[in-house]
N, CA and C atoms as a LAMMPS dump frame, in Angstrom:
ITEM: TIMESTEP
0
ITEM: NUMBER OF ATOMS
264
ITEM: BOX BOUNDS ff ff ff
-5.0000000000000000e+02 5.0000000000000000e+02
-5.0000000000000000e+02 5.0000000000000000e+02
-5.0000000000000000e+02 5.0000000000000000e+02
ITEM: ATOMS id mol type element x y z
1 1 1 N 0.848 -1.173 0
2 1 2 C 0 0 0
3 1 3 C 0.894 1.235 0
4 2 1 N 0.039 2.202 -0.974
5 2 2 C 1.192 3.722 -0.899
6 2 3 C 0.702 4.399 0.252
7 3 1 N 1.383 5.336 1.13
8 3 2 C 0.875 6.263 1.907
9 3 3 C 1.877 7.632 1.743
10 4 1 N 0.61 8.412 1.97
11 4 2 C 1.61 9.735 1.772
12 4 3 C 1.401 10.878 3.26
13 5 1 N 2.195 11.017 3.554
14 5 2 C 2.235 11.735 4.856
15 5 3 C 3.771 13.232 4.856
16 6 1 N 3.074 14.222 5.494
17 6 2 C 4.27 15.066 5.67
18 6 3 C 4.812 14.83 7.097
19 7 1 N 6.31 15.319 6.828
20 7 2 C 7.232 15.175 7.969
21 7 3 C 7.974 16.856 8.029
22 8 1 N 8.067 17.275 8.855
23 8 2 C 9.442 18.299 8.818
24 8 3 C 10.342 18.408 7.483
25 9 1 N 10.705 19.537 6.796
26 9 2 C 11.69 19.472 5.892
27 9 3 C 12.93 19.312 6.661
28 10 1 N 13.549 19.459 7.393
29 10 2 C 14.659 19.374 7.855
30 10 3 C 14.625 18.083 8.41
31 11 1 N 13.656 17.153 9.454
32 11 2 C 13.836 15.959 9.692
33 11 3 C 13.792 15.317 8.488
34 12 1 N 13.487 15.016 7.491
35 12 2 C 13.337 14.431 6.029
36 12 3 C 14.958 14.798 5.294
37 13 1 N 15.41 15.859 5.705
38 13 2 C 16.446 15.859 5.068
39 13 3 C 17.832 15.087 6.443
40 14 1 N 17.485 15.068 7.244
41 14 2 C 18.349 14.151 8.432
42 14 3 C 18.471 12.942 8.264
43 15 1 N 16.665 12.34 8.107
44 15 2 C 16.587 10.827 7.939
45 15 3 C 17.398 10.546 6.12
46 16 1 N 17.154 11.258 5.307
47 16 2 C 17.383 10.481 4.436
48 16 3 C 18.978 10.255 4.329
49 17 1 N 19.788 11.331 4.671
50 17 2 C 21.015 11.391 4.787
51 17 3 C 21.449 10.571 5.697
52 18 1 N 21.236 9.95 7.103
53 18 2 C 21.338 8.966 7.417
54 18 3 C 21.046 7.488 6.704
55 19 1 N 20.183 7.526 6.075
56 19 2 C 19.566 6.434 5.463
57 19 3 C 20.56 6.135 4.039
58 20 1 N 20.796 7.419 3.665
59 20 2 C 22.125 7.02 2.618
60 20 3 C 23.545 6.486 2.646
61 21 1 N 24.012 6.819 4.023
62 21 2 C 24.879 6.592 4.968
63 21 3 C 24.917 5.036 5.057
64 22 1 N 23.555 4.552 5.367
65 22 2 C 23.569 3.244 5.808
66 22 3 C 23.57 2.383 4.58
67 23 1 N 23.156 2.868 3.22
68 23 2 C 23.142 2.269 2.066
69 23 3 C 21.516 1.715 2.54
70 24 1 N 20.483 2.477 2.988
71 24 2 C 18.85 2.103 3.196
72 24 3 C 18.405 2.96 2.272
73 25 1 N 16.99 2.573 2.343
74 25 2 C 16.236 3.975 2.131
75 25 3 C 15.127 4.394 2.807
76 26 1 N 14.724 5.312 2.741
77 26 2 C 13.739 5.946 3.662
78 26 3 C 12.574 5.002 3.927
79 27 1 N 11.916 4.273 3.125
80 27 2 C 11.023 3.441 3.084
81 27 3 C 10.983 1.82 3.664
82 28 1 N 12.483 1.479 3.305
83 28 2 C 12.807 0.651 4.491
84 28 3 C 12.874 1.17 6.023
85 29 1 N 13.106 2.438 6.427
86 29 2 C 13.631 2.704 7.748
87 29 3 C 12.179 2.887 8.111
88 30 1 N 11.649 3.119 7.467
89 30 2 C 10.027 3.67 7.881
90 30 3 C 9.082 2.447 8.347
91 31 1 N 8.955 1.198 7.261
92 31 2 C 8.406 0.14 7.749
93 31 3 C 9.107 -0.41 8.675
94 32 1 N 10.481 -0.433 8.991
95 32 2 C 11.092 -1.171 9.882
96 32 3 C 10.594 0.115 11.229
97 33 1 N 10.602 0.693 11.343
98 33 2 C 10.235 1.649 12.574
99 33 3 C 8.383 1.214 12.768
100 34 1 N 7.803 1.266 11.958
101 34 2 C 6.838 1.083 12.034
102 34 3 C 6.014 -0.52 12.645
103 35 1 N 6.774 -1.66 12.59
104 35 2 C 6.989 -3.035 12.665
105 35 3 C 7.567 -3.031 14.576
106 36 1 N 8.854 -2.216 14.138
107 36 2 C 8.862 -2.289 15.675
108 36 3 C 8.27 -1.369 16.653
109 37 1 N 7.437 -0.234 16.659
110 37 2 C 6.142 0.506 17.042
111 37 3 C 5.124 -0.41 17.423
112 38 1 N 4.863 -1.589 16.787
113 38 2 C 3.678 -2.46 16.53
114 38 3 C 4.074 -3.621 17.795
115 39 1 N 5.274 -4.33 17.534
116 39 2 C 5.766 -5.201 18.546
117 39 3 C 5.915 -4.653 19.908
118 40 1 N 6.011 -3.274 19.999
119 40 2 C 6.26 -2.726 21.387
120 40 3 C 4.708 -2.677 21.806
121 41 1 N 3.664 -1.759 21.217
122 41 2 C 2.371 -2.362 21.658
123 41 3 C 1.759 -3.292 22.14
124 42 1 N 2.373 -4.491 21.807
125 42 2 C 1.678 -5.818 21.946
126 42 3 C 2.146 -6.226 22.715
127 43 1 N 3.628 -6.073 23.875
128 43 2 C 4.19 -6.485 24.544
129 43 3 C 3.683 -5.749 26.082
130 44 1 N 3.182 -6.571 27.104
131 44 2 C 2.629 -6.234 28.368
132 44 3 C 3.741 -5.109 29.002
133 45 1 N 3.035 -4.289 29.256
134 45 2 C 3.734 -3.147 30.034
135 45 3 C 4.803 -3.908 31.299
136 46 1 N 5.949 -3.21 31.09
137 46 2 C 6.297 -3.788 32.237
138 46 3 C 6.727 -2.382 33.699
139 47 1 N 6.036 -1.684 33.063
140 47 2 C 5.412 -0.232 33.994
141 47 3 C 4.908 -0.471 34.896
142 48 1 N 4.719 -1.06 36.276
143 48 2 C 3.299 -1.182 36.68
144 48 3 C 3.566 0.181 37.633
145 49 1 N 2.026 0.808 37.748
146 49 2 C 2.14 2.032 38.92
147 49 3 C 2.224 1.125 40.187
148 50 1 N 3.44 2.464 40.787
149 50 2 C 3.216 2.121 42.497
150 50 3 C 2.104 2.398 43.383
151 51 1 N 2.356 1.071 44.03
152 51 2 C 1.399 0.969 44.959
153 51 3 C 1.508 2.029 46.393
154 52 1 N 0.837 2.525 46.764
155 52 2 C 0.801 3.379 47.963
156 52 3 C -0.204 2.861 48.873
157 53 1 N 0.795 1.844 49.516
158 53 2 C 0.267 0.964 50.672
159 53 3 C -0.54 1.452 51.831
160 54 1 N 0.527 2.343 51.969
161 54 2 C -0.179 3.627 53.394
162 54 3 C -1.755 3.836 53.206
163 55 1 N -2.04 4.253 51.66
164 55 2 C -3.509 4.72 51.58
165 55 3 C -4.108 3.613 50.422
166 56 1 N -3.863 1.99 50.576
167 56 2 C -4.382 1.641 50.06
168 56 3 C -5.962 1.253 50.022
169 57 1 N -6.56 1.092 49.809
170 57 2 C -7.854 0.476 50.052
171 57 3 C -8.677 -0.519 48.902
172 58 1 N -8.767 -1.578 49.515
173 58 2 C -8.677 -2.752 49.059
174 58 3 C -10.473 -2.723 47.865
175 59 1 N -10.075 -3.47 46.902
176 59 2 C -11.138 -2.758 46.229
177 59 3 C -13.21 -3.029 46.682
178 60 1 N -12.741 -3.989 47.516
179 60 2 C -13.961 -4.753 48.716
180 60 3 C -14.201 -3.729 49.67
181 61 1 N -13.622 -3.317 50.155
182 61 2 C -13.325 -3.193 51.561
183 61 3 C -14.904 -2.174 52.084
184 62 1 N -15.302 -2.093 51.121
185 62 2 C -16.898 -0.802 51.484
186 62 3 C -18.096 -2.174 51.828
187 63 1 N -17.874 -3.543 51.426
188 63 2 C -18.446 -4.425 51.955
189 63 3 C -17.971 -4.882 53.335
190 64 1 N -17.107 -4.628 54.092
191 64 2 C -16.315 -4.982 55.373
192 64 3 C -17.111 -3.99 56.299
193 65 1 N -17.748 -4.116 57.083
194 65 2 C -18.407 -3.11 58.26
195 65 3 C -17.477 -2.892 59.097
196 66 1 N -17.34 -1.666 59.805
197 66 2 C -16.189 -1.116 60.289
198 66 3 C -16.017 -1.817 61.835
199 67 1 N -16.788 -2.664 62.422
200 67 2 C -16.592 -3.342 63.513
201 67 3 C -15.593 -4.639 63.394
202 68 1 N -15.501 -4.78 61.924
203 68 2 C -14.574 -5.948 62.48
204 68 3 C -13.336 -5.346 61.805
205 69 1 N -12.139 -6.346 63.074
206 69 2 C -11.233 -6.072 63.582
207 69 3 C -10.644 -7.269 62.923
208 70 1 N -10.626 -8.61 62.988
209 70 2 C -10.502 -9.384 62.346
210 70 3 C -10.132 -9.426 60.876
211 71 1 N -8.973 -9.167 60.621
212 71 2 C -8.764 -9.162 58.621
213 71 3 C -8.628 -10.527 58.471
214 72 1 N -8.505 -11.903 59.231
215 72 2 C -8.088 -12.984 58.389
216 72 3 C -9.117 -13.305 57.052
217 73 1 N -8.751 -14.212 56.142
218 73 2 C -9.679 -14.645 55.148
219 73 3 C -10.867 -15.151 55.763
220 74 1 N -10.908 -16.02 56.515
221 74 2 C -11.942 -16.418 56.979
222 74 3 C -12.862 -15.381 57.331
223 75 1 N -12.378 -14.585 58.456
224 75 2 C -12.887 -13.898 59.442
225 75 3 C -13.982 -12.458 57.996
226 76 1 N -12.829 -12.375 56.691
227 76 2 C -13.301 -11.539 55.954
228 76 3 C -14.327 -12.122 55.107
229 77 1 N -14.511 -13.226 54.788
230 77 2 C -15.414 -14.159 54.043
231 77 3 C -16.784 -14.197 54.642
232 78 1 N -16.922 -14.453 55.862
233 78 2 C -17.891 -14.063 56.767
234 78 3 C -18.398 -13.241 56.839
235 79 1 N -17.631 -11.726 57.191
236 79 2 C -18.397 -11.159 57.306
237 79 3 C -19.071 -10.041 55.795
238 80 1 N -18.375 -10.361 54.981
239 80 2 C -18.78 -9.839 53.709
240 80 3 C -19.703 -10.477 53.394
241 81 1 N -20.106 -12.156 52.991
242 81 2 C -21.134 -12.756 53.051
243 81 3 C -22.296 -13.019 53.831
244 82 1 N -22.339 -12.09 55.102
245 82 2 C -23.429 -12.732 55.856
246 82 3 C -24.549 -11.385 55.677
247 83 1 N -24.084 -10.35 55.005
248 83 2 C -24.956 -9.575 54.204
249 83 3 C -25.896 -10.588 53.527
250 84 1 N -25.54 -11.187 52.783
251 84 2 C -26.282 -12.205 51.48
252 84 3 C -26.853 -12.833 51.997
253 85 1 N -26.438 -13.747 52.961
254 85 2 C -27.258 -15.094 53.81
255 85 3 C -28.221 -14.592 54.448
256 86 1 N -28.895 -13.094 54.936
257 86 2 C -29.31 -12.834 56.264
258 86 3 C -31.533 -12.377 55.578
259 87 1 N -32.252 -13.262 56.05
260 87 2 C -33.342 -12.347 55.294
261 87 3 C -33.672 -10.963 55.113
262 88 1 N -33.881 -10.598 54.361
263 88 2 C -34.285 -8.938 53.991
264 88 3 C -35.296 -8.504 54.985
């Protein structure tokens, strides 16, 4: 496929002079930039944001009633579920 796009006159005159340099041409450097643009997308971030423990809050935690003291799993399974179990 043709595509036609503008660039900077002066970056156009950088790349190609590099590109002559290398014995390329602009159109190779372009799909090859473009190929690896594509592979970097597809590859899982390995960014992750920090966590700020101090003020975390757990994404449940508005189901946890503020009386219990108890964080084990159990102790949290309970009492998040006994909302559900209890008649209306």
């Amino acid at each position: 496929m043709k595509a036609t796009f503008q660039i900077p006159d002066e970056l156009y005159r950088e790349v190609k002079a590099e590109t002559a340099r290398e014995g390329r041409t602009v159109r190779d450097v372009a799909i090859s930039l473009f190929q690896q643009w594509l592979r970097q997308k597809k590859q899982p971030s390995s960014l992750a944001s920090p966590v700020d423990w101090e003020n975390f809050q757990p994404p449940l935690c508005h189901l946890v009633p503020d009386e219990v003291t108890d964080h084990s799993t159990d102790s949290m399974r309970k009492a998040t579920t006994r909302q559900w179990n209890e008649p209306s």
